[in-house]
N, C-alpha and C positions, 0 to 999 in steps of 0.2 A: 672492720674499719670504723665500726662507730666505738669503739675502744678511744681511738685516736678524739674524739670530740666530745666523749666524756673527759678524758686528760685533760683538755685545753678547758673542759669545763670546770671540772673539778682545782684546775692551775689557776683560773681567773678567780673562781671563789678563794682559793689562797691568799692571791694576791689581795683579792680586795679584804681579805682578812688581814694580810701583813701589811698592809697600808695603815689599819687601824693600831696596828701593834707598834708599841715602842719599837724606836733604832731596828729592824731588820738589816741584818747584812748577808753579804755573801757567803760567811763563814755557818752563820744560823740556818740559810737556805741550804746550802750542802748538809748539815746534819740532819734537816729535815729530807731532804731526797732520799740520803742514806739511811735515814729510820723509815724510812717507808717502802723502800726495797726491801729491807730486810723482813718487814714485816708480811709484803707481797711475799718474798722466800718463803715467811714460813707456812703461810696460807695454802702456796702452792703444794710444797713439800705433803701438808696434811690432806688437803682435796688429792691430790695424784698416790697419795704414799708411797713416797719416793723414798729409797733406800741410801745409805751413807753416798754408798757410790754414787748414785745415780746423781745426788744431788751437788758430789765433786763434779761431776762432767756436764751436768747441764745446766747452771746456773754461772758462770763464767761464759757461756755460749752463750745462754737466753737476755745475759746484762747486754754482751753486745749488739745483741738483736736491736733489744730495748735504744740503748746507745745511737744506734744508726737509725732508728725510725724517730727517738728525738731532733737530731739533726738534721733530718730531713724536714719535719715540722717545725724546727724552729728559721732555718733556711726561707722555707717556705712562707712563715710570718713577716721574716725580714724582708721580706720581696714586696710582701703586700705594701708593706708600713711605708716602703718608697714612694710610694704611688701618691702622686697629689695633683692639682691641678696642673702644673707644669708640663708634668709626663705625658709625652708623645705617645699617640694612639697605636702604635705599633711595641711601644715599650707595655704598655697598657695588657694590651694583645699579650704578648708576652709573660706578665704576670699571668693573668688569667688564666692562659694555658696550664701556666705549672700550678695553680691551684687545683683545675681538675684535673691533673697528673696525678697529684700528692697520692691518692687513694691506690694510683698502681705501680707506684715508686713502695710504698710501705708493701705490699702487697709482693713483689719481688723479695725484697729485705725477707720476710717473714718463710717466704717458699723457698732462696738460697739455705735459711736456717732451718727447713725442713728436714733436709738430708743430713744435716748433722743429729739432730735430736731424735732420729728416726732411731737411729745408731744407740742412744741411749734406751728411750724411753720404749715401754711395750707400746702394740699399737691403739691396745685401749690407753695407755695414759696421754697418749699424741691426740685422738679422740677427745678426751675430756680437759685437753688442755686449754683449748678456746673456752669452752664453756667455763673452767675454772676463772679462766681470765675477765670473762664478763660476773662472774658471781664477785671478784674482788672488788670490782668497779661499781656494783651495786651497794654495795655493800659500807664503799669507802665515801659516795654520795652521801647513805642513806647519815652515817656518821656525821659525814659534813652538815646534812641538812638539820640535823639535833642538835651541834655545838651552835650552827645559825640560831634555831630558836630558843637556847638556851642564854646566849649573848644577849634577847629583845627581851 
C-alpha cells in the first residue's frame, strides 16, 4: 500500500513539474503514462524473467489491475477535493470513511488478481513480484529526485 503514495507522490512531483513545463496537455500526459508502463513492463519483465508467454498473459491482466486501483485513487481524491466548509458533518464522515477504506478497496483489487497471475507466474515470480514493484518505485523517485536537482 505504500506503492499507492509513492504514485500520488511521485504524480504530484509530475505535476508540479508539468506545471513548469510549456502547454501540457492531455495528449502529452497519456504518452507519458504510456512510456512509463511500458518502461515498468519492461523492468518487471527483467526483475521476474518473464518468458514471451508469460508476458502475453500477464501484463494485460496486471494493466487492469493497475487501472482499477487508479480509479479507485482517483475516486477517492475526488471525494476529498469536495469537502469544504459547506459540507455537512455526516458528508464529511463519509469522505473520511472512504479514505481509510482506500487501503482495502486496493488491497481486494490486488488479491481478486491474485488468482489470475497465480495461473501464469511461478510461485517465486508472484513472491518477488511486490518487491519488484517497490524496487520500480524506488528507483523511479530516486530518478525523479536527480532531474529535480538538475533543473536547480
Amino acid at each position: 500500500m505504500n506503492r499507492i503514495y509513492i504514485i500520488i507522490l511521485f504524480l504530484a512531483a509530475f505535476a508540479t513539474s508539468a506545471a513548469a513545463q510549456p502547454r501540457q496537455t492531455p495528449e502529452n500526459r497519456e504518452r507519458w503514462k504510456s512510456e512509463l508502463r511500458n518502461y515498468k513492463h519492461d523492468f518487471i519483465t527483467r526483475e521476474l524473467d518473464l518468458s514471451r508467454e508469460q508476458q502475453s498473459k500477464f501484463f494485460p491482466l496486471y494493466d487492469q489491475m493497475e487501472d482499477s486501483i487508479e480509479r479507485i485513487n482517483t475516486d477517492t481524491r475526488e471525494l476529498e477535493k469536495r469537502i469544504d466548509d459547506n459540507t455537512t458533518d455526516i458528508e464529511t464522515e463519509a469522505a473520511a470513511r472512504a479514505l481509510f477504506e482506500q487501503k482495502s478497496r486496493e488491497g481486494e483489487v490486488e488479491l481478486k488478481y491474485f488468482d489470475s497471475f497465480k495461473t501464469i507466474l511461478t510461485p517465486r515470480q508472484l513472491l518477488k513480484l511486490k518487491n519488484t514493484e517497490r524496487q520500480f518505485m524506488r528507483r523511479l523517485m530516486h530518478h525523479n529526485r536527480r532531474m529535480q536537482s538538475a533543473k536547480q
